[in-house]
PDB file of N, CA, C and O in Angstrom:
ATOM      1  N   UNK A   1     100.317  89.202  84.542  1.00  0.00           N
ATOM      2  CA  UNK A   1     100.034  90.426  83.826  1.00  0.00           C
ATOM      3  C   UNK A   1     101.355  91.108  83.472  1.00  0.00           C
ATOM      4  O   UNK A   1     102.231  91.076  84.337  1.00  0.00           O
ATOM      5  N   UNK A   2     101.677  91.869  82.035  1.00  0.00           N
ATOM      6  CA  UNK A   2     102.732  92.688  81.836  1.00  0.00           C
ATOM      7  C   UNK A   2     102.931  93.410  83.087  1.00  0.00           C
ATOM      8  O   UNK A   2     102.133  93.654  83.992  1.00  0.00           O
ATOM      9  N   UNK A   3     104.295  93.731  82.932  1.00  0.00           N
ATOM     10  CA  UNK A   3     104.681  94.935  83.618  1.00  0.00           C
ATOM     11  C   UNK A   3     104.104  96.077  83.960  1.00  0.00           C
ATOM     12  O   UNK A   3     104.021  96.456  85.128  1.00  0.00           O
ATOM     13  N   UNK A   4     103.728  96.615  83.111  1.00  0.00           N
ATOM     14  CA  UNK A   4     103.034  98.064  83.048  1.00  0.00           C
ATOM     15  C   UNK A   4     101.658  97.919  83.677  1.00  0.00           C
ATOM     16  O   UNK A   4     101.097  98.791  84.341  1.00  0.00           O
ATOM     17  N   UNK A   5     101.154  96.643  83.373  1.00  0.00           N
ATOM     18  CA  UNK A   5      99.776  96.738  84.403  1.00  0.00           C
ATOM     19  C   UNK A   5     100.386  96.334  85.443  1.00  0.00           C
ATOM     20  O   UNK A   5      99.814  96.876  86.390  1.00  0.00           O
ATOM     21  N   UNK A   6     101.373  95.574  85.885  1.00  0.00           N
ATOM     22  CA  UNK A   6     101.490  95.295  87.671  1.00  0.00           C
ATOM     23  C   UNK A   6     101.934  96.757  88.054  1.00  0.00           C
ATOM     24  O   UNK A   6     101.809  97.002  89.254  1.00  0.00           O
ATOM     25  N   UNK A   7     102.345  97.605  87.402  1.00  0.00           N
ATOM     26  CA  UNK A   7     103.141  99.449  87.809  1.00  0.00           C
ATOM     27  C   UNK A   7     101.387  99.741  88.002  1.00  0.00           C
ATOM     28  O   UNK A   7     100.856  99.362  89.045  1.00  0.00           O
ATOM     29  N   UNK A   8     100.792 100.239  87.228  1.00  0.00           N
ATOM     30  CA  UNK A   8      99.385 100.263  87.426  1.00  0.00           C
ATOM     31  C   UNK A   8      98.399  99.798  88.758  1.00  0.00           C
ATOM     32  O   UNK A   8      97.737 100.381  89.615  1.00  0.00           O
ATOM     33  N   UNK A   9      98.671  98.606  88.447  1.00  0.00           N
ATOM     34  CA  UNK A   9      97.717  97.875  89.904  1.00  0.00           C
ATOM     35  C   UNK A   9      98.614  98.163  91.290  1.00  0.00           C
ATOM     36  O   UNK A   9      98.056  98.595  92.298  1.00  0.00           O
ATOM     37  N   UNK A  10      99.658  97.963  91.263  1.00  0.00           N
ATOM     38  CA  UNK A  10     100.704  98.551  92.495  1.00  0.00           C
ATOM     39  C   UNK A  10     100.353  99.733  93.118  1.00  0.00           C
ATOM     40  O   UNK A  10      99.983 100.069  94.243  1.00  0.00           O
ATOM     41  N   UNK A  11     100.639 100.410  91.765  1.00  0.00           N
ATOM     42  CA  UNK A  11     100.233 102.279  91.921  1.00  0.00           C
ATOM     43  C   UNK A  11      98.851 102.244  92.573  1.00  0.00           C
ATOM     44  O   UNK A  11      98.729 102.683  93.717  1.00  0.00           O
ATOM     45  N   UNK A  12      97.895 101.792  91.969  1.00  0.00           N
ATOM     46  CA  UNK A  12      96.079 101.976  92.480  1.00  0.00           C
ATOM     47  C   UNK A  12      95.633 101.626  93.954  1.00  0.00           C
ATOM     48  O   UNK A  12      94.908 102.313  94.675  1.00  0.00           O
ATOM     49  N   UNK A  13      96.378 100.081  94.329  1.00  0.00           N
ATOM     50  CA  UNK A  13      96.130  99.462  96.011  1.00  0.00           C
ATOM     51  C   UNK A  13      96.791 100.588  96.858  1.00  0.00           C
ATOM     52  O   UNK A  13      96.525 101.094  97.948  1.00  0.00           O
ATOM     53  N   UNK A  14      97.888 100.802  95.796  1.00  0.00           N
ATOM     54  CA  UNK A  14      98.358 102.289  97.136  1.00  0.00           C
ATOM     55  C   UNK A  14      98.259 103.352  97.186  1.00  0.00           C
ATOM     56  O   UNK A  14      98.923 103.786  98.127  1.00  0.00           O
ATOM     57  N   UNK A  15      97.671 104.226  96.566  1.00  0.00           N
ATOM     58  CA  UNK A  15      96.927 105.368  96.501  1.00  0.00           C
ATOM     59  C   UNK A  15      95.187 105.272  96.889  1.00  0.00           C
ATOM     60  O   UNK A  15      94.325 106.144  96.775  1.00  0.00           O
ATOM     61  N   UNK A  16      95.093 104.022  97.323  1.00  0.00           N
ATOM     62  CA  UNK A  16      93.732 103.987  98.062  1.00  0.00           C
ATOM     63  C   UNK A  16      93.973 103.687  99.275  1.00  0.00           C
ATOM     64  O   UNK A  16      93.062 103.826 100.092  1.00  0.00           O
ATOM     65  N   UNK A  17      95.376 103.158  99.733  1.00  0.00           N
ATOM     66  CA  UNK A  17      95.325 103.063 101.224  1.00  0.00           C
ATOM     67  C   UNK A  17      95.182 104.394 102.326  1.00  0.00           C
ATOM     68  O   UNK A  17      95.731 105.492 102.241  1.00  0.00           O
ATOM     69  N   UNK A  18      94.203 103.861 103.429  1.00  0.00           N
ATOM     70  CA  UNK A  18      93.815 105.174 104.015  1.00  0.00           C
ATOM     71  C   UNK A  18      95.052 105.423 105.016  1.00  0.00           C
ATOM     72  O   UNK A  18      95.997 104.643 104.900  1.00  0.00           O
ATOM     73  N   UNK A  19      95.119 106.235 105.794  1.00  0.00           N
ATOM     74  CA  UNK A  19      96.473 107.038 106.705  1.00  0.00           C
ATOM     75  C   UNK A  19      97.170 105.824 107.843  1.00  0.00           C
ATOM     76  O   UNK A  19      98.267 105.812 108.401  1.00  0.00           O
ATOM     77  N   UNK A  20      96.136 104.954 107.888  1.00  0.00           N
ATOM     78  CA  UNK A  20      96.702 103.319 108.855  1.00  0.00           C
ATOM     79  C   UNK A  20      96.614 102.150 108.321  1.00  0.00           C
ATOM     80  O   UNK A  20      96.777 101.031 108.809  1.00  0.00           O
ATOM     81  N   UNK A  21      96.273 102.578 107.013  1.00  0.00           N
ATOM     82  CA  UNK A  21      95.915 101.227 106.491  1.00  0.00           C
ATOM     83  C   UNK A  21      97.051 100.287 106.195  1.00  0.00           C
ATOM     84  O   UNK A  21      97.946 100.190 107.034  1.00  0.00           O
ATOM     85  N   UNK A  22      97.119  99.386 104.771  1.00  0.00           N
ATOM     86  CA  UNK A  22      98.063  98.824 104.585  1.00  0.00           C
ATOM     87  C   UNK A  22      97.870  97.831 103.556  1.00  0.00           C
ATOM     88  O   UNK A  22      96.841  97.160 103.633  1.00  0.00           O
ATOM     89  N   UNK A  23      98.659  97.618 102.623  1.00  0.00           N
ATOM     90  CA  UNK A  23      97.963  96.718 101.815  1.00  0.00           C
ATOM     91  C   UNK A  23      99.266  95.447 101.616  1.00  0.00           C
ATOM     92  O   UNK A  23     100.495  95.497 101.586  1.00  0.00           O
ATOM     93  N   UNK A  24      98.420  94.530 101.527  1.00  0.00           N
ATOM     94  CA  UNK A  24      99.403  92.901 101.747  1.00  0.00           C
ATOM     95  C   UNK A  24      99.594  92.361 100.018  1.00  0.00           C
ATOM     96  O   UNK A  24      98.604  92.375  99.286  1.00  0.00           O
ATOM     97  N   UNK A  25     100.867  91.931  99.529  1.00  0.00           N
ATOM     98  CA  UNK A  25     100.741  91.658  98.260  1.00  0.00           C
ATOM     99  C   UNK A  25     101.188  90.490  98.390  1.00  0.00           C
ATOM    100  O   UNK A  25     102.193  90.249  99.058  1.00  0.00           O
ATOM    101  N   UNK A  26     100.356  89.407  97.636  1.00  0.00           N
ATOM    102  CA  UNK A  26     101.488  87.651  98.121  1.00  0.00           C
ATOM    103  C   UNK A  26     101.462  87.302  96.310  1.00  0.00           C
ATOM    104  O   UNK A  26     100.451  87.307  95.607  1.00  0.00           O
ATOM    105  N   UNK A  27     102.540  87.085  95.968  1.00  0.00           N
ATOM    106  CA  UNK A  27     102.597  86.387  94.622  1.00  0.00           C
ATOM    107  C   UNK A  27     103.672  85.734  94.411  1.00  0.00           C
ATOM    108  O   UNK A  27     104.268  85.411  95.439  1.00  0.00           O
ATOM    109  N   UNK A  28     104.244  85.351  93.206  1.00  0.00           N
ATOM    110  CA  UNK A  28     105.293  85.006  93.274  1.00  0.00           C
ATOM    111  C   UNK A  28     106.789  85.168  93.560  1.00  0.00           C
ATOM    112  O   UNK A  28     106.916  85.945  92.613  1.00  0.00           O
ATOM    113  N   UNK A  29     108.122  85.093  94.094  1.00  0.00           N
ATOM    114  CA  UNK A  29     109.318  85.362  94.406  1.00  0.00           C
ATOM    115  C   UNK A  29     109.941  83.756  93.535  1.00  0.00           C
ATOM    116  O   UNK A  29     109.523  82.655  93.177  1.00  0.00           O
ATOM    117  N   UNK A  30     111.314  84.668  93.539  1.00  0.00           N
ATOM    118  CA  UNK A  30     112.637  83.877  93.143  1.00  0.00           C
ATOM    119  C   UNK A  30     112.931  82.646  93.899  1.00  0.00           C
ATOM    120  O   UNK A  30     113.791  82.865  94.752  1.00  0.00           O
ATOM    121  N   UNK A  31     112.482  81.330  93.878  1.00  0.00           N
ATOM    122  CA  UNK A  31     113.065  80.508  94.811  1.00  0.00           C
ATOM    123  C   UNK A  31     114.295  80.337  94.361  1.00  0.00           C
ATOM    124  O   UNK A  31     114.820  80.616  93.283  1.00  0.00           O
ATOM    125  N   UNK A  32     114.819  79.673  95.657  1.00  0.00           N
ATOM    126  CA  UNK A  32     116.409  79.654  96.098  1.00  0.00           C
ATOM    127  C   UNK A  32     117.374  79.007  94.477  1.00  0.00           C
ATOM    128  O   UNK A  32     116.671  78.591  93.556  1.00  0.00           O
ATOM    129  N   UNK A  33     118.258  79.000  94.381  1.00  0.00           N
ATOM    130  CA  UNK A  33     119.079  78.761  92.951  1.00  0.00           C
ATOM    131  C   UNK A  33     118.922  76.879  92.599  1.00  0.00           C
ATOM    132  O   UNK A  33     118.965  76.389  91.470  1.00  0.00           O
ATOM    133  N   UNK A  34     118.763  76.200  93.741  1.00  0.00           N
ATOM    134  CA  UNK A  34     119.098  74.881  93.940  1.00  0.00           C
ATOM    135  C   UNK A  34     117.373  74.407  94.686  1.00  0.00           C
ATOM    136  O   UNK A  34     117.245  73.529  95.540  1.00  0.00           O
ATOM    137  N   UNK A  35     116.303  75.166  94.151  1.00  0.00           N
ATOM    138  CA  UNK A  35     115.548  74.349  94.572  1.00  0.00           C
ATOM    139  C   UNK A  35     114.814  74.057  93.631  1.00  0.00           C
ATOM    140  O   UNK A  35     114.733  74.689  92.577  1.00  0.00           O
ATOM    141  N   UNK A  36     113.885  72.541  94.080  1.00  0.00           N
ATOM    142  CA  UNK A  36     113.828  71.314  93.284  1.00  0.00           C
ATOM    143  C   UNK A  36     112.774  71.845  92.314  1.00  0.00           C
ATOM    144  O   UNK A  36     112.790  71.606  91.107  1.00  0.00           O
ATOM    145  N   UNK A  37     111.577  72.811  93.131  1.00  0.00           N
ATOM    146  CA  UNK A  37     110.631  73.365  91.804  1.00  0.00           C
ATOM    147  C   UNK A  37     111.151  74.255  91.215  1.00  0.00           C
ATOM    148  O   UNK A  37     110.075  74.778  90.927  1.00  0.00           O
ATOM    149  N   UNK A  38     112.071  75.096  90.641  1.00  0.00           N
ATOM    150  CA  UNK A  38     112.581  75.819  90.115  1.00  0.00           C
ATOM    151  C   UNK A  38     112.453  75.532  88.445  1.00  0.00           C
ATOM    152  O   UNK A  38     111.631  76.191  87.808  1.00  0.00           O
ATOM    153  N   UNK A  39     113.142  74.710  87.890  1.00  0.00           N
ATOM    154  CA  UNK A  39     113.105  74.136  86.669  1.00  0.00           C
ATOM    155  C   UNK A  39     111.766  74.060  86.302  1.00  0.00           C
ATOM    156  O   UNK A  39     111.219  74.458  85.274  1.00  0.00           O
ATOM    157  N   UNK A  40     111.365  73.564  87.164  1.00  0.00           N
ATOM    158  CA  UNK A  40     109.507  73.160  86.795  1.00  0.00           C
ATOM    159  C   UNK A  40     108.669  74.621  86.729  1.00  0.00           C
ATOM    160  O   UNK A  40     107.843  74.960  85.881  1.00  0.00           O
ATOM    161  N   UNK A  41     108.892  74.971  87.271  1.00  0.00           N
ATOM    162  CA  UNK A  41     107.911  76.577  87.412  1.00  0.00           C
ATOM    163  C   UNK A  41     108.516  77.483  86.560  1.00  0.00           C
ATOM    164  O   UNK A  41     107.875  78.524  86.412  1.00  0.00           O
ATOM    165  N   UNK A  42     109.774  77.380  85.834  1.00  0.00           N
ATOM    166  CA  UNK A  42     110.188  77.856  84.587  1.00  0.00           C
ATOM    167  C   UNK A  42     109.520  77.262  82.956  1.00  0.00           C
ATOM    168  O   UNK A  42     109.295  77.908  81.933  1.00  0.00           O
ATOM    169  N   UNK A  43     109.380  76.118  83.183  1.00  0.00           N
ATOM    170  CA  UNK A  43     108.932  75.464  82.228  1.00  0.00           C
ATOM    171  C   UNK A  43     107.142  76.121  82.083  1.00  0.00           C
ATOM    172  O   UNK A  43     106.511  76.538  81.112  1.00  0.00           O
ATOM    173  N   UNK A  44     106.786  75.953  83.536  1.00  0.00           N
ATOM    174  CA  UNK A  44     105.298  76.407  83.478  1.00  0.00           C
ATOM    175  C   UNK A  44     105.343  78.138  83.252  1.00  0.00           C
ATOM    176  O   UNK A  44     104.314  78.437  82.646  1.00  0.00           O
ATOM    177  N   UNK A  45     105.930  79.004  83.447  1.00  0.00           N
ATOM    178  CA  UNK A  45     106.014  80.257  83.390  1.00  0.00           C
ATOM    179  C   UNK A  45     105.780  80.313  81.586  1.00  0.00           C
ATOM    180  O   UNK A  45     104.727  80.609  81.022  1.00  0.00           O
ATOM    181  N   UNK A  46     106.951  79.977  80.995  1.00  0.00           N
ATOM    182  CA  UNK A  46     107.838  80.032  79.580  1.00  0.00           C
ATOM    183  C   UNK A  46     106.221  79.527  78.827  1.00  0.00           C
ATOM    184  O   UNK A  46     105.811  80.244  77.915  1.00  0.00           O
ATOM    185  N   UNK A  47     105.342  78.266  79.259  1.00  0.00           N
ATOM    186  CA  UNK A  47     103.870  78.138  78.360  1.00  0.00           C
ATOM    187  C   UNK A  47     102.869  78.625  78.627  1.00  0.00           C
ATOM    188  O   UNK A  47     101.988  78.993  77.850  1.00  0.00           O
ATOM    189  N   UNK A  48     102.908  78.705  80.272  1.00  0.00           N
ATOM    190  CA  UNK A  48     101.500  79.412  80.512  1.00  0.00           C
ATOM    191  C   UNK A  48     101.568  80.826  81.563  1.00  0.00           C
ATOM    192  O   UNK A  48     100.705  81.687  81.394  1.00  0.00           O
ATOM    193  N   UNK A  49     102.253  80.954  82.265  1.00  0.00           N
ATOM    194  CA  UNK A  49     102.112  81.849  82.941  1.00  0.00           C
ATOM    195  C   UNK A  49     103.523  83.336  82.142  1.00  0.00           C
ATOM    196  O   UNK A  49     104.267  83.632  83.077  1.00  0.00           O
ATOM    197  N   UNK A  50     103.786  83.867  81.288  1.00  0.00           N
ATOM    198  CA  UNK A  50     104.684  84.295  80.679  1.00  0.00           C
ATOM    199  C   UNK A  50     105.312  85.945  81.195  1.00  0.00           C
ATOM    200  O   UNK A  50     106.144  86.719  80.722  1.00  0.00           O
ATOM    201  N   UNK A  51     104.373  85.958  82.458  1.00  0.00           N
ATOM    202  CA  UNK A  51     104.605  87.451  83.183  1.00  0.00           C
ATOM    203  C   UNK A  51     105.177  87.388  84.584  1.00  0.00           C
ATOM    204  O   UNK A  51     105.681  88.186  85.374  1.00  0.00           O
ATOM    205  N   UNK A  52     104.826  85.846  84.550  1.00  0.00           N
ATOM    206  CA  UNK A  52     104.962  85.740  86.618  1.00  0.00           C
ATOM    207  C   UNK A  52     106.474  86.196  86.365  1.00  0.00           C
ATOM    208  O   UNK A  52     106.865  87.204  86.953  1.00  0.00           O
ATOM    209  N   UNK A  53     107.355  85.491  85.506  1.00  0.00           N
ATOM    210  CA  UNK A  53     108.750  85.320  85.831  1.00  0.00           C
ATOM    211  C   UNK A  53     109.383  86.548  86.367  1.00  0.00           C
ATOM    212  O   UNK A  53     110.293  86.424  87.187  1.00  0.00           O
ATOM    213  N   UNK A  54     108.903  87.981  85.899  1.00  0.00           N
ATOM    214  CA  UNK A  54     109.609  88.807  86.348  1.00  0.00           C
ATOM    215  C   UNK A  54     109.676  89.098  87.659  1.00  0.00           C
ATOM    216  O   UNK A  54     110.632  89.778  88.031  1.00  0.00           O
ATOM    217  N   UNK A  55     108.670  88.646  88.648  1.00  0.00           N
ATOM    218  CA  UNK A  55     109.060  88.460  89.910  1.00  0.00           C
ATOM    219  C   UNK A  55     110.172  87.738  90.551  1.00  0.00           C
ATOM    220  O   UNK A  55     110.373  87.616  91.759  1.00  0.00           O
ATOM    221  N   UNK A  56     110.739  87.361  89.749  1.00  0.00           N
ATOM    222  CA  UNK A  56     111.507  86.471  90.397  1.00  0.00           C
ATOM    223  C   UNK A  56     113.041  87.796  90.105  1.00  0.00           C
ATOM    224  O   UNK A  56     114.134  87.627  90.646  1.00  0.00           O
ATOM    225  N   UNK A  57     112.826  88.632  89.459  1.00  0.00           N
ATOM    226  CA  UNK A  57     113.819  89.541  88.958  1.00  0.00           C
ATOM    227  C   UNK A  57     114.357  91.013  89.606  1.00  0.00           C
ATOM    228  O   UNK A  57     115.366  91.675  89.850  1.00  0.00           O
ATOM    229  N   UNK A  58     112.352  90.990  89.719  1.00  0.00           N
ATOM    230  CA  UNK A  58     112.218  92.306  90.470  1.00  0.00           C
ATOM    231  C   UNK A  58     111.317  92.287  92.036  1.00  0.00           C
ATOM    232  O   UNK A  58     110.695  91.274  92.356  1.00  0.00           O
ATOM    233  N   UNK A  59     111.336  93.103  92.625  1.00  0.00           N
ATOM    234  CA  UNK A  59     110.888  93.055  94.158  1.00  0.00           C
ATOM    235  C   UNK A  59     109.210  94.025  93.711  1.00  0.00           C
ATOM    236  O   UNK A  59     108.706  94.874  92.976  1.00  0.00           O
ATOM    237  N   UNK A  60     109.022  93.255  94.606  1.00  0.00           N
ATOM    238  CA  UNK A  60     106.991  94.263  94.225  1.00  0.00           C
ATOM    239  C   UNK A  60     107.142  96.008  94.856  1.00  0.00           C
ATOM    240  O   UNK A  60     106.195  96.715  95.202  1.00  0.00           O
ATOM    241  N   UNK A  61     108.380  96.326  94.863  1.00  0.00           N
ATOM    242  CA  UNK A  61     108.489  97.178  95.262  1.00  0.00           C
ATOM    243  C   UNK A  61     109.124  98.021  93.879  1.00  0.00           C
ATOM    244  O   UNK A  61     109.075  99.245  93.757  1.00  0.00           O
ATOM    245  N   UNK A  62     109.555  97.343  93.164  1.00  0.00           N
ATOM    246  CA  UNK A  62     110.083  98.131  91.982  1.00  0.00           C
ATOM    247  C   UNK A  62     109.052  98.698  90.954  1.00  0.00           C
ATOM    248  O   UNK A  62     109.196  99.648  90.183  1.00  0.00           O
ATOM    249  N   UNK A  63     107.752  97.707  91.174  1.00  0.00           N
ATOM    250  CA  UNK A  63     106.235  98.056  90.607  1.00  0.00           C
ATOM    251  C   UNK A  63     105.855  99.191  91.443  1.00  0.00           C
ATOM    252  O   UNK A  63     104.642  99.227  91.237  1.00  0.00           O
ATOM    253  N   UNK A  64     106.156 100.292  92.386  1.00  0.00           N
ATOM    254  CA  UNK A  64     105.503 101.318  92.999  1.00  0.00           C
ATOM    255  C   UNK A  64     106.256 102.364  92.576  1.00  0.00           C
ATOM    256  O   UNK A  64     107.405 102.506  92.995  1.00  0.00           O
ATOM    257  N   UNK A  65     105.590 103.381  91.531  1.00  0.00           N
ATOM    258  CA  UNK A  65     106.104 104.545  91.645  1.00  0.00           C
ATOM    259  C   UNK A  65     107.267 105.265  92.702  1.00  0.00           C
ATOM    260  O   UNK A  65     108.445 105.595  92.566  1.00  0.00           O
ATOM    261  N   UNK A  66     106.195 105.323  93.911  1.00  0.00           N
ATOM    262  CA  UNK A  66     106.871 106.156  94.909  1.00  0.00           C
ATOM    263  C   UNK A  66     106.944 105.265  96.247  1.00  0.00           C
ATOM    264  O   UNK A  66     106.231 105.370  97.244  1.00  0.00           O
ATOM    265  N   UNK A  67     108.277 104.115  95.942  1.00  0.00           N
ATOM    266  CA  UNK A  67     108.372 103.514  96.942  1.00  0.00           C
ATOM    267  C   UNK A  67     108.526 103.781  98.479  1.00  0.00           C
ATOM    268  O   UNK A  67     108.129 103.175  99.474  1.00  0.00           O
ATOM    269  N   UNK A  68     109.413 105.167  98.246  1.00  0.00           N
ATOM    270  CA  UNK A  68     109.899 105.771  99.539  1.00  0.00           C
ATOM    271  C   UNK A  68     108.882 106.247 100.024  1.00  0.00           C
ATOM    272  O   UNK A  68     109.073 106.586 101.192  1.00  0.00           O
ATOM    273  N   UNK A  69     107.477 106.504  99.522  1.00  0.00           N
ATOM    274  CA  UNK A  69     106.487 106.970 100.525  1.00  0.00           C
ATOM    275  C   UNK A  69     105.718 106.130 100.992  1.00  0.00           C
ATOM    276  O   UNK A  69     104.520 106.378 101.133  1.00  0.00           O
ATOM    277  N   UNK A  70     106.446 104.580 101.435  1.00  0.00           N
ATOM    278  CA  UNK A  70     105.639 103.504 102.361  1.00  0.00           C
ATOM    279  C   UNK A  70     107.218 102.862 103.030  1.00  0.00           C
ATOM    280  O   UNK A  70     108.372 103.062 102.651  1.00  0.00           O
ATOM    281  N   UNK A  71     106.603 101.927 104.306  1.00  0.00           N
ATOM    282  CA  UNK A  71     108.116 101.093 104.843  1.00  0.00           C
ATOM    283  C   UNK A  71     107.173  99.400 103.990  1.00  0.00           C
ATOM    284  O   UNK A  71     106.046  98.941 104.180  1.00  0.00           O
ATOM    285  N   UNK A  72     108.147  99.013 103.221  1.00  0.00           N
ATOM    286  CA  UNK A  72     108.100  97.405 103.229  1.00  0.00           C
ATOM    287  C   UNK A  72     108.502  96.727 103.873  1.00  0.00           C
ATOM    288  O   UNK A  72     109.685  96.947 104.131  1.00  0.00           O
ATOM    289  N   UNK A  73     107.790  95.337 104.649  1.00  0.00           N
ATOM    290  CA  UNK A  73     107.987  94.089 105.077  1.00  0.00           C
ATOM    291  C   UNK A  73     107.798  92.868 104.008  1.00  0.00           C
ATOM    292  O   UNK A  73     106.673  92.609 103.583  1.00  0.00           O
ATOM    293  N   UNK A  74     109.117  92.021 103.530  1.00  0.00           N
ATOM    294  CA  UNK A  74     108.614  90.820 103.068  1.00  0.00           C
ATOM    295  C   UNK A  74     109.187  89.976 103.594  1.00  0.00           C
ATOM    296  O   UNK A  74     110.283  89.990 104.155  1.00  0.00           O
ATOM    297  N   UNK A  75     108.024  88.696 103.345  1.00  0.00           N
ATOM    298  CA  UNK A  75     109.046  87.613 103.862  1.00  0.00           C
ATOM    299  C   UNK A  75     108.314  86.513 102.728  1.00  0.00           C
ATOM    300  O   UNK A  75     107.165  86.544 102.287  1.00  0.00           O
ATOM    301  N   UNK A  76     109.629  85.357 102.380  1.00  0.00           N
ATOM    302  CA  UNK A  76     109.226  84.432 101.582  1.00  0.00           C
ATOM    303  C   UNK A  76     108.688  83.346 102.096  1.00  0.00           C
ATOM    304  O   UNK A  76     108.607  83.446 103.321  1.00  0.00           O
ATOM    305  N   UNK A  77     108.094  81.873 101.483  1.00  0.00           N
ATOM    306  CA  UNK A  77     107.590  80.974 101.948  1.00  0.00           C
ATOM    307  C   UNK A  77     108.053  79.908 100.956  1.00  0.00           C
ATOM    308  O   UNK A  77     108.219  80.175  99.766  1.00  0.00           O
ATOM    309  N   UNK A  78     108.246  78.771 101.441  1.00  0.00           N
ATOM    310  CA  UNK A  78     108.285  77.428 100.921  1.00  0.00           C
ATOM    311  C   UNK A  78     109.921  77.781 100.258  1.00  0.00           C
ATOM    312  O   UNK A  78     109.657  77.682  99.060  1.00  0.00           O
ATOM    313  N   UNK A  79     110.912  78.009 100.297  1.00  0.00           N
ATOM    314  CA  UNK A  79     111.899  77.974  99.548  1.00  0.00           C
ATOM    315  C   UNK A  79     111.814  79.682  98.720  1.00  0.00           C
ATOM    316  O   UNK A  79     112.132  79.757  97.533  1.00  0.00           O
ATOM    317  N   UNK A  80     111.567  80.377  99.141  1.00  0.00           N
ATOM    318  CA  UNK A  80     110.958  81.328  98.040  1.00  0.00           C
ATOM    319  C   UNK A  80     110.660  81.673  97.084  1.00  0.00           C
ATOM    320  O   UNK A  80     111.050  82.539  96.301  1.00  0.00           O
ATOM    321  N   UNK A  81     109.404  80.485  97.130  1.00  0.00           N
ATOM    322  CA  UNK A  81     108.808  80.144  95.787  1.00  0.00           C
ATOM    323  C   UNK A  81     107.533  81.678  95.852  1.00  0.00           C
ATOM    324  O   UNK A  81     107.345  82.497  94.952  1.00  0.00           O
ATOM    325  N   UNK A  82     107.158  81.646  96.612  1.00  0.00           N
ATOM    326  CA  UNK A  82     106.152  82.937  96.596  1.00  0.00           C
ATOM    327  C   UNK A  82     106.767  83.361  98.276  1.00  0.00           C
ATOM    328  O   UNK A  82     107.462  82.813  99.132  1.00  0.00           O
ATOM    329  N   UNK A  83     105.688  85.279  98.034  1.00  0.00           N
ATOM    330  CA  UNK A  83     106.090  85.714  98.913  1.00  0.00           C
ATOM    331  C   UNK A  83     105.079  86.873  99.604  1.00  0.00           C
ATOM    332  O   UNK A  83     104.148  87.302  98.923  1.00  0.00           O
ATOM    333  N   UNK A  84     105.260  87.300 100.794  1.00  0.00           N
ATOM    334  CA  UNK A  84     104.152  88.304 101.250  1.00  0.00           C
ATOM    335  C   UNK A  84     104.913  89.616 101.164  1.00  0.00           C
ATOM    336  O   UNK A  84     106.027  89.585 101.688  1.00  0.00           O
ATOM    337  N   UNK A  85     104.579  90.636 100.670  1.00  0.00           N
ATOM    338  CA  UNK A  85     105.171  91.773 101.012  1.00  0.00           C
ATOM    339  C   UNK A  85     103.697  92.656 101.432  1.00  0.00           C
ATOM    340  O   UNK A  85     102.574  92.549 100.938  1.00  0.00           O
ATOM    341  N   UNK A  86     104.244  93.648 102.655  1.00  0.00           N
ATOM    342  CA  UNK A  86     103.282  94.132 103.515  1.00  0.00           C
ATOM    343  C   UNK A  86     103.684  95.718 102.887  1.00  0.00           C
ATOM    344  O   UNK A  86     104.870  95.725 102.557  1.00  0.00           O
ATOM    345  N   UNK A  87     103.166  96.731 102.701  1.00  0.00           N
ATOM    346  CA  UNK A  87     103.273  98.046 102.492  1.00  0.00           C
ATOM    347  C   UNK A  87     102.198  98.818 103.258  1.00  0.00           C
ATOM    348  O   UNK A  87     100.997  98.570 103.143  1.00  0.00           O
ATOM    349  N   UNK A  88     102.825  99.992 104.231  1.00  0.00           N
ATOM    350  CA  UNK A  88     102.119 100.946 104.827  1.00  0.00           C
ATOM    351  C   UNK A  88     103.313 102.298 104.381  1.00  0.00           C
ATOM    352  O   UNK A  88     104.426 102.488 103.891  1.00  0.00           O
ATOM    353  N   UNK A  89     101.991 103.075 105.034  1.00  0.00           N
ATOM    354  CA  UNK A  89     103.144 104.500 104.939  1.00  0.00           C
ATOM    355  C   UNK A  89     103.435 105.021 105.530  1.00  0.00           C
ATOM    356  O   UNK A  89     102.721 105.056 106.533  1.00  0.00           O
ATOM    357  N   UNK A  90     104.224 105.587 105.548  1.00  0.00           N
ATOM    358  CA  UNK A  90     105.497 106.145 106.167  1.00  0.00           C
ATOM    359  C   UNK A  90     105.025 107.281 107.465  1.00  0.00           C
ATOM    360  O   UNK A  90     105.888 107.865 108.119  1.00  0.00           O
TER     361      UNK A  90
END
């Protein structure tokens, strides 16, 4: 999805989280400079997927308005090809 709807959907999961809650985001991340799917998941981004890439640019944290009013946890998987980021508040 564009930008402006991931600012959107970011904004919405977290303005519904209740006072303990927490909401888990797993999508795509930047894998490492030298890894082997890299090339390939560019190629697939560039025909079919044409929005994922900016994850790889920006942190799912740059999609939240008001970042400073939660603590983030992420951590990547497989080479950091995708990734979990955890958001609660503060």
């Amino acid at each position: 999805m564009p930008d402006g709807y991931k600012r959107a959907v970011v904004d919405a999961l977290l303005s519904s989280m209740g006072p303990d809650g927490k909401v888990i985001f797993i999508d795509y991340h930047g894998p490492h400079r030298f890894h082997p799917m890299r090339p390939i998941l560019k190629l697939i981004f560039n025909f079919l997927e044409p929005f994922a890439e900016s994850l790889w640019r920006h942190p799912i944290t740059d999609f939240a308005t008001r970042p400073e009013d939660f603590t983030w946890k992420s951590e990547t998987y497989f080479g950091g090809l995708y990734q979990k980021t955890i958001a609660r508040h503060r």
